[in-house]
C-alpha positions as CSV (number, residue, x, y, z in Angstrom):
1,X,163.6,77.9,168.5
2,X,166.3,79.3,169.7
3,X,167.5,81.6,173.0
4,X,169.1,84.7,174.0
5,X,169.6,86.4,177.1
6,X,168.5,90.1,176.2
7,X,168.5,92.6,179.1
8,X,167.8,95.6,177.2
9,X,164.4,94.3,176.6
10,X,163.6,94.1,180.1
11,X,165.1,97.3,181.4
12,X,161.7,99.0,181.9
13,X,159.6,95.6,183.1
14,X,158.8,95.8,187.0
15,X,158.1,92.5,189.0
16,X,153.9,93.6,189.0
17,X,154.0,93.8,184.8
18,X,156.2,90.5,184.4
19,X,154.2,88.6,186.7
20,X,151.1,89.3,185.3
21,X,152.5,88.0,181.9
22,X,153.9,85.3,183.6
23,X,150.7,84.0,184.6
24,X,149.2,84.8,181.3
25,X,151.3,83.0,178.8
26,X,151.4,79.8,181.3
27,X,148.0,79.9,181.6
28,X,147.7,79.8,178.3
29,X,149.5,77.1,177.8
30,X,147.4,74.9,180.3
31,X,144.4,76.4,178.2
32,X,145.6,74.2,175.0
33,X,145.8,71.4,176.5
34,X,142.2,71.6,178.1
35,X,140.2,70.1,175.0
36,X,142.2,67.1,175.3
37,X,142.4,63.6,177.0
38,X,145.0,62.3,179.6
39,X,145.3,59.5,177.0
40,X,146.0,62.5,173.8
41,X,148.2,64.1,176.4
42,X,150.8,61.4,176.6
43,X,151.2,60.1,173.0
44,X,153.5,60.9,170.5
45,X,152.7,60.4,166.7
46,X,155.8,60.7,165.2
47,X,159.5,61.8,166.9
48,X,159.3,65.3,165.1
49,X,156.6,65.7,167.6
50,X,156.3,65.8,171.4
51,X,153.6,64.8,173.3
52,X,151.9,67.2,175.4
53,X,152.3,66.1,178.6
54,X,155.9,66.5,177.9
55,X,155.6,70.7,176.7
56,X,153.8,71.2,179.8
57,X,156.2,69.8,182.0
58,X,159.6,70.9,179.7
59,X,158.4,74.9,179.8
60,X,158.6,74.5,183.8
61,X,161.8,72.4,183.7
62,X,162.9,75.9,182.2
63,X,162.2,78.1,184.5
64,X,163.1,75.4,187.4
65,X,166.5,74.6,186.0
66,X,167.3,77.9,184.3
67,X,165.7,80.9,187.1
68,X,164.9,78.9,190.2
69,X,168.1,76.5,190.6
70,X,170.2,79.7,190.6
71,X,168.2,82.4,192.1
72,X,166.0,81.0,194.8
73,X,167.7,80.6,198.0
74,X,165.6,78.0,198.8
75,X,165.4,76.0,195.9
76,X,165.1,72.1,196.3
77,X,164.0,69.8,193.0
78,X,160.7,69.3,192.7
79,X,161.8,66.0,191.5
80,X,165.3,65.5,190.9
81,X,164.5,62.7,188.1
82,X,162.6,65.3,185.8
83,X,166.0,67.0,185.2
84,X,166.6,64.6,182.9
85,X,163.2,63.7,181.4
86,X,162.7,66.9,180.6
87,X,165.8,68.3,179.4
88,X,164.8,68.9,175.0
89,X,168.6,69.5,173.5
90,X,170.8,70.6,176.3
91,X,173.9,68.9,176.4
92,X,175.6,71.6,178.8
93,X,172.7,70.8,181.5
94,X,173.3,66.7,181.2
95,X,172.0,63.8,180.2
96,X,168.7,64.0,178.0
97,X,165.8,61.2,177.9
98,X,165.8,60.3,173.7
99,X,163.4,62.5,172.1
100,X,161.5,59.6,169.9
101,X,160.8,57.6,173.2
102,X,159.1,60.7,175.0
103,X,155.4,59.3,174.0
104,X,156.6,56.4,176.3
105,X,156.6,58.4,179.5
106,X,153.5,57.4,180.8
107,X,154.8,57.8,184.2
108,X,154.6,60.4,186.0
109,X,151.1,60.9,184.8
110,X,149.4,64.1,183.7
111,X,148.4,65.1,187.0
112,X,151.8,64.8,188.3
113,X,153.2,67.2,185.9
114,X,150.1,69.3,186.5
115,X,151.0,69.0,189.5
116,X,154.7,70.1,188.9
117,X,153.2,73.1,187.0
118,X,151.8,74.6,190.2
119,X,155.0,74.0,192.3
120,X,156.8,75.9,189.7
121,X,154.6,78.8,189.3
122,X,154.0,79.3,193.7
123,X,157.9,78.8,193.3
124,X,158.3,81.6,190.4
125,X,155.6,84.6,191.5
126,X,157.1,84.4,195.0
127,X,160.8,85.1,193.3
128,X,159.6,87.5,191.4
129,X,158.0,89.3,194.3
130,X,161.1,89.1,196.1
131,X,162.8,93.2,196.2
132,X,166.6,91.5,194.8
133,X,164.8,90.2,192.0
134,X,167.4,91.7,189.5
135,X,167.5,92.6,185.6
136,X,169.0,89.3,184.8
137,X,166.3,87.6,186.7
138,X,163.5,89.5,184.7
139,X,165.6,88.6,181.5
140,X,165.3,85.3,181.9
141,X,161.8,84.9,182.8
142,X,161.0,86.6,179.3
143,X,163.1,84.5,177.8
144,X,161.1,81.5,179.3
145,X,158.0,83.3,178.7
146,X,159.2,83.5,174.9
147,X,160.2,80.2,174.9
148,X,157.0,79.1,176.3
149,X,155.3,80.5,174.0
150,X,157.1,78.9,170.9
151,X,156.2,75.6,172.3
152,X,152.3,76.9,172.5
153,X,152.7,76.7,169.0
154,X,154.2,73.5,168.7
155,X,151.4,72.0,171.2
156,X,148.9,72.8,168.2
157,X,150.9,71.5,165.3
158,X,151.7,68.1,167.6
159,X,148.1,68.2,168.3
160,X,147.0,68.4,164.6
161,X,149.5,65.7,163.4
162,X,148.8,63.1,166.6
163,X,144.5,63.2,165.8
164,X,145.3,63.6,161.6
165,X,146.4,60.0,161.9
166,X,143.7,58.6,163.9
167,X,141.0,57.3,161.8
168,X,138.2,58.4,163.7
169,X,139.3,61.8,162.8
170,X,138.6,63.4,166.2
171,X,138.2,67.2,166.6
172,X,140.2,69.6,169.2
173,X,137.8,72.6,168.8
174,X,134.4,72.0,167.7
175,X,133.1,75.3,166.4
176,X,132.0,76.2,163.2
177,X,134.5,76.1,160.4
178,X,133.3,79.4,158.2
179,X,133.9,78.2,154.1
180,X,133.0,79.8,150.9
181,X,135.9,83.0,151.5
182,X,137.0,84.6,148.2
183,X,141.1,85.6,148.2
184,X,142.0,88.5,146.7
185,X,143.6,88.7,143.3
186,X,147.3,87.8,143.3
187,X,149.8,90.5,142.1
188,X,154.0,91.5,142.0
189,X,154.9,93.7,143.9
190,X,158.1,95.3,142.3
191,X,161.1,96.3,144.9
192,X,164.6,98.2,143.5
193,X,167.9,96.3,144.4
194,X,170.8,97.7,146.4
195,X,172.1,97.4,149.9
196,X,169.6,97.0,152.5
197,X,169.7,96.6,156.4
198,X,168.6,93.4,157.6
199,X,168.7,92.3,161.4
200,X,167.1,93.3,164.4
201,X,167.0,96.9,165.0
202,X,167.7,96.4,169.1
203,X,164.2,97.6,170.3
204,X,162.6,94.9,172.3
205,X,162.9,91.5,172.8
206,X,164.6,89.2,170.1
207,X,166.2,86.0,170.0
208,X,170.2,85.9,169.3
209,X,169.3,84.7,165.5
210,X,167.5,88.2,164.5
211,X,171.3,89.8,165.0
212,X,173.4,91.4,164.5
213,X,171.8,94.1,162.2
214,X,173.5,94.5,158.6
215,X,173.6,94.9,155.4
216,X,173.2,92.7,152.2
217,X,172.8,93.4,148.8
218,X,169.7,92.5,146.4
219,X,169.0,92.3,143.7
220,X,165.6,94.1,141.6
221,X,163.1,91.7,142.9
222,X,159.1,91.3,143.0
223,X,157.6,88.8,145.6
224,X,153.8,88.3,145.4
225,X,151.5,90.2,147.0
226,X,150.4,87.6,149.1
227,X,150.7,83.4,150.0
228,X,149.3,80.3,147.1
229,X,145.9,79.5,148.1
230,X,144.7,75.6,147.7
231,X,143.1,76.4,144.6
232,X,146.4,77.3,142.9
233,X,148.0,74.5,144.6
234,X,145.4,71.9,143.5
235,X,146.2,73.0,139.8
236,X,149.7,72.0,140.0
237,X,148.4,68.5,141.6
238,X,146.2,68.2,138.7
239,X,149.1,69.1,136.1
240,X,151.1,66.4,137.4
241,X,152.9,68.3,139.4
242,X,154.0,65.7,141.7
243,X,155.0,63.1,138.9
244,X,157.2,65.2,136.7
245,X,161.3,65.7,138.5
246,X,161.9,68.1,136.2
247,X,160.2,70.6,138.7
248,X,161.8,69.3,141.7
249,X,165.4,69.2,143.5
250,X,167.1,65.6,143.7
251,X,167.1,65.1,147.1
252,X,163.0,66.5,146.8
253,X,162.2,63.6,143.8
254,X,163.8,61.1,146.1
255,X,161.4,62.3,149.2
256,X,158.5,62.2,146.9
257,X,159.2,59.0,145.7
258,X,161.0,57.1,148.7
259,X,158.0,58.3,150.9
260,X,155.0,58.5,147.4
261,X,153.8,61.6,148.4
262,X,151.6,63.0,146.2
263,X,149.4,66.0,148.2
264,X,150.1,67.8,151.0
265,X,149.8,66.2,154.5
266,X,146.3,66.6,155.6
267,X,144.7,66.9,151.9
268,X,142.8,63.7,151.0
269,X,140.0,62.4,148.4
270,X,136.6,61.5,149.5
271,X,134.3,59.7,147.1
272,X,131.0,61.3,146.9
273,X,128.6,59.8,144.3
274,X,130.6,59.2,141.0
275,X,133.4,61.9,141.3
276,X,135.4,62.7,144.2
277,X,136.3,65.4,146.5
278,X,139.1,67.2,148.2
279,X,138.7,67.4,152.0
280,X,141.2,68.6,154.1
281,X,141.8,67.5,157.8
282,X,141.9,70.9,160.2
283,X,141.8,71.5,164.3
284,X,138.4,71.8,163.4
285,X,138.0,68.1,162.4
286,X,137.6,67.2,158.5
287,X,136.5,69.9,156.4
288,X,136.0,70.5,153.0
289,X,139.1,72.0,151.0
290,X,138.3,76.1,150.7
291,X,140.2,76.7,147.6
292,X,140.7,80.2,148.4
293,X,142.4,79.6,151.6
294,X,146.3,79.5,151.6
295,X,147.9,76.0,151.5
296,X,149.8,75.0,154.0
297,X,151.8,72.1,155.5
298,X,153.9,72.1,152.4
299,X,158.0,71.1,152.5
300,X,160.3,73.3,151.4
301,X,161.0,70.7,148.2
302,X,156.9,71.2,147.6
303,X,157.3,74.9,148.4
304,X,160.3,75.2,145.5
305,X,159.0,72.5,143.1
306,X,155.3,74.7,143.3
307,X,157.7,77.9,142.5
308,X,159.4,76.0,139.7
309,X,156.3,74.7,138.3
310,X,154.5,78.3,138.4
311,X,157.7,79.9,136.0
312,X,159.0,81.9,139.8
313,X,161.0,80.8,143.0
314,X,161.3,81.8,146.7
315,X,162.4,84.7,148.2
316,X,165.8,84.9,150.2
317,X,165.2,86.0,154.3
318,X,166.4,89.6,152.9
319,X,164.3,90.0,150.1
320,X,161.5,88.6,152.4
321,X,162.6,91.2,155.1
322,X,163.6,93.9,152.8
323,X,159.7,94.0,151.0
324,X,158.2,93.5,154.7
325,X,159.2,96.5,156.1
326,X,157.7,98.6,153.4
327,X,154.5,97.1,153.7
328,X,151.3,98.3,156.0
329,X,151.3,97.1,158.9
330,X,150.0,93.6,158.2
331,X,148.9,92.3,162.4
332,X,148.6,89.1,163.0
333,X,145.4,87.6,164.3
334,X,145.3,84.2,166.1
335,X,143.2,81.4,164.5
336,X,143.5,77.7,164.3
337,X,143.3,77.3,160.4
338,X,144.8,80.2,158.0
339,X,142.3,82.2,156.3
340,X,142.5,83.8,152.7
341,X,143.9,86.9,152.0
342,X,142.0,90.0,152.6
343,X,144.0,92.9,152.9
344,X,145.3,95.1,149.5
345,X,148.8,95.1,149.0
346,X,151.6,92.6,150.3
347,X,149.2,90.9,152.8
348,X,149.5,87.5,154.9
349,X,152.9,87.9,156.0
350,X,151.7,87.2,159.0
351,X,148.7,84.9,160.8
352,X,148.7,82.7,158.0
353,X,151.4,80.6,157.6
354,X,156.0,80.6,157.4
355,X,156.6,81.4,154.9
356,X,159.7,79.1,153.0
357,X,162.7,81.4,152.0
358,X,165.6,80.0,149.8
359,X,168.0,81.2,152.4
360,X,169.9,78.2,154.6
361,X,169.9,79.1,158.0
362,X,173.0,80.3,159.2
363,X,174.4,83.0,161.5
364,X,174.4,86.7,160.6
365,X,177.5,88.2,159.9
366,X,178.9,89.2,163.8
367,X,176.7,86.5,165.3
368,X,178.0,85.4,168.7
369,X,175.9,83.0,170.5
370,X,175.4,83.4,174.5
371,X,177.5,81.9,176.6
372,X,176.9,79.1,179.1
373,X,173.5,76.3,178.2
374,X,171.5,78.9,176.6
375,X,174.1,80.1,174.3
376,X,174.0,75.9,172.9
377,X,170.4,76.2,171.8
378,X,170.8,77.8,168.6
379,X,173.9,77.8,167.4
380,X,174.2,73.9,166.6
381,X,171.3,73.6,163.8
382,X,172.5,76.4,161.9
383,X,173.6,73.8,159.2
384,X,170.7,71.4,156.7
385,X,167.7,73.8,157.6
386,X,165.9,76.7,155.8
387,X,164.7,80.1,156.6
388,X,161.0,81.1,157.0
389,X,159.6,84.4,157.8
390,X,156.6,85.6,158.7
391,X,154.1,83.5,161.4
392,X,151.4,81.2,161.3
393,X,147.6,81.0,162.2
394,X,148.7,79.9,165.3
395,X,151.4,81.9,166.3
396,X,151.3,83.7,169.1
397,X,150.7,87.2,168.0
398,X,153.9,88.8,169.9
399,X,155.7,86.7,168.0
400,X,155.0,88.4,164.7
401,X,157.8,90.6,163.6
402,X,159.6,91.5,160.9
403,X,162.9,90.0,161.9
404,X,161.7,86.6,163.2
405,X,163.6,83.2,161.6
406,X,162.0,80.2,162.1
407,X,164.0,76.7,160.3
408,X,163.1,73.5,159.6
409,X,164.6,70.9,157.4
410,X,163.9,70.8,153.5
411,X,161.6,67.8,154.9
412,X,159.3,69.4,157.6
413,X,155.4,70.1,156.7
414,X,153.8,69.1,160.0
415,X,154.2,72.9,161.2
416,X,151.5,75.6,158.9
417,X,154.2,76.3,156.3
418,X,153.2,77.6,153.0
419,X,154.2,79.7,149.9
420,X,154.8,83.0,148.7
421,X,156.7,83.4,145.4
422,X,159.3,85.9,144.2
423,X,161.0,86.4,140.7
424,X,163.8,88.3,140.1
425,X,164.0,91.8,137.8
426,X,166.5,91.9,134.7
427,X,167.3,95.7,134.3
């Protein structure tokens, strides 16, 4: 996740539009959070993840610290102490509370940040309101509302990970969990090499990562036509997949076996009779696997060893980019678990899951980060993370564009991350 001020995007947004989506995105956010506890709102299962209580309160420690502090005259701390709890990686702001010890905040409670919430908001539509409310005000306020939103997504994932490991598998949404799809047939989808433009084109909002727009050369690729379902991921289980290094990168044997992983993270075997079964836990509570839905919470090590294993490997961002923007337009749709592929051509590349890319993240040619705090956010984890492109099931749909780069470490499978395989073309 990372942040940009970008005025151009907000050159045609008046206060009445922004403050509409203001209150739409944030009460979305309070929206997640309604299917769940005071007691699921405050823990944290692992220090990848956040609890929730603590994404409610950082998104309005955003627009408090980085709108409010400097452009409300009357601006007084709602409580000076949250600066700190509630700063995520600013070092240019000040000190930080750690990030593994954020489950331990059981004070102030969930009402309190609710609470905070509401200040923040009366505080924010009566600034917007105001007739000085300037272009860099508006730019800043989508780039909270943006920033918001990313942590929408990471509310869900935290979610999923911090009920996975309780073993009275609790459900956040109770409705019906549809089975029995049928994916379409997988084919390659054949692209010529050369130079190609790659970057964000400038229209609309984007985060400082997506530019600048340039040009890189590829090679003749193909990429399949759309993600691995379970069903093709269970049959490189089942060959051994997960026993044999010669499919996987050192550093990716020594996860496997340091940490004897041998599925993905919410796949597990239920006995039933004298054989077993593949279950797989969801949003939705314990389900059966669906073979024909795409897998997902995969590493990037399970993402290349898969790739290895199937005789193919994984895109780079620009082939990834490059095949995107000649494909029909492929919208996203928001759900809480992916679906399988059903749309002809180059389908899921978004509303499913990322989609891993053999490209390390690091800046575009150009890049020049934004100066002051914000500019801090991205720059520093350029370095030990990889690309992926596309969205997931629970992306926010506005979020869905070509030019989007998401990173994690080779290590990360907690976020919907899955596969879609490329092979390269010897003319």
């Amino acid at each position: 996740m990372d942040m940009k001020l970008h005025t151009e995007s907000v050159a045609s947004i008046n206060c009445d539009t922004l403050r509409v989506r203001y209150e739409s995105v944030r009460d979305r956010t309070l929206a997640l959070s309604e299917p769940l506890s005071a007691e699921d709102c405050c823990v944290q299962s692992m220090p990848d993840a956040s609890p929730v209580k603590w994404h409610l309160a950082h998104t309005s420690w955003f627009f408090e610290t980085f709108v409010l502090e400097q452009f409300d005259p009357a601006f007084k701390p709602f409580n000076a102490e949250f600066r700190i709890l509630f700063n995520s990686y600013y070092n240019g702001i000040g000190e930080k509370h750690p990030r593994a010890q954020r489950g331990m905040l059981t004070r102030p409670s969930l009402a309190e940040v609710e609470a905070y919430r509401a200040h923040i908001d009366e505080r924010m539509i009566e600034l917007l309101a105001q007739p000085q409310a300037t272009s860099e005000i508006y730019a800043l306020v989508e780039l909270g509302l943006q920033h918001e939103q990313q942590h929408q997504e990471l509310m869900l994932t935290d979610v999923k990970h911090l009920l996975s490991i309780n073993p009275l598998m609790p459900v956040y949404v109770p409705d019906a969990f549809k089975t029995g799809t049928q994916s379409l047939a997988f084919d390659w989808l054949e692209f010529e090499g050369g130079v190609v433009d790659i970057g964000h084109r400038g229209n609309g909002f984007c985060f400082d990562n997506e530019m600048p727009r340039h040009r890189q050369f590829v090679e003749s690729f193909a990429i399949a036509s759309r993600l691995i379902s379970n069903g093709e991921y269970l049959a490189f289980i089942e060959a051994g997949g997960y026993t044999d290094p010669a499919f996987w990168l050192s550093q990716g044997w020594d996860w496997v076996r340091t940490n004897q992983i041998t599925q993905p993270m919410y796949w597990q075997r239920a006995e039933a009779g004298h054989s077993s079964i593949w279950q797989e836990f969801t949003l939705h509570g314990l389900q059966p696997l669906d073979l024909a839905r795409s897998a997902t919470h995969l590493s990037y090590f399970e993402a290349d060893a898969y790739a290895r294993w199937a005789g193919a490997r994984l895109p780079s961002e620009a082939e990834w980019e490059h095949a995107a923007t000649h494909a029909v337009e492929n919208v996203a749709a928001e759900w809480l678990h992916p679906q399988a592929s059903d749309q002809p051509g180059l389908s899921q590349l978004f509303g499913t899951a990322w989609q891993w890319t053999s490209s390390s993240y690091t800046p575009y040619p150009g890049y020049e980060p934004a100066e002051g705090s914000l500019g801090e956010y991205n720059g520093k984890f350029m370095v030990n993370q990889y690309v992926l492109r596309g969205s997931s099931c629970i992306t926010p749909t506005a979020h869905a564009r070509h030019t989007y780069r998401n990173f994690f470490p080779a290590d990360a499978r907690w976020q919907f991350t899955g596969i879609r395989l490329a092979k390269s073309i010897r003319n």
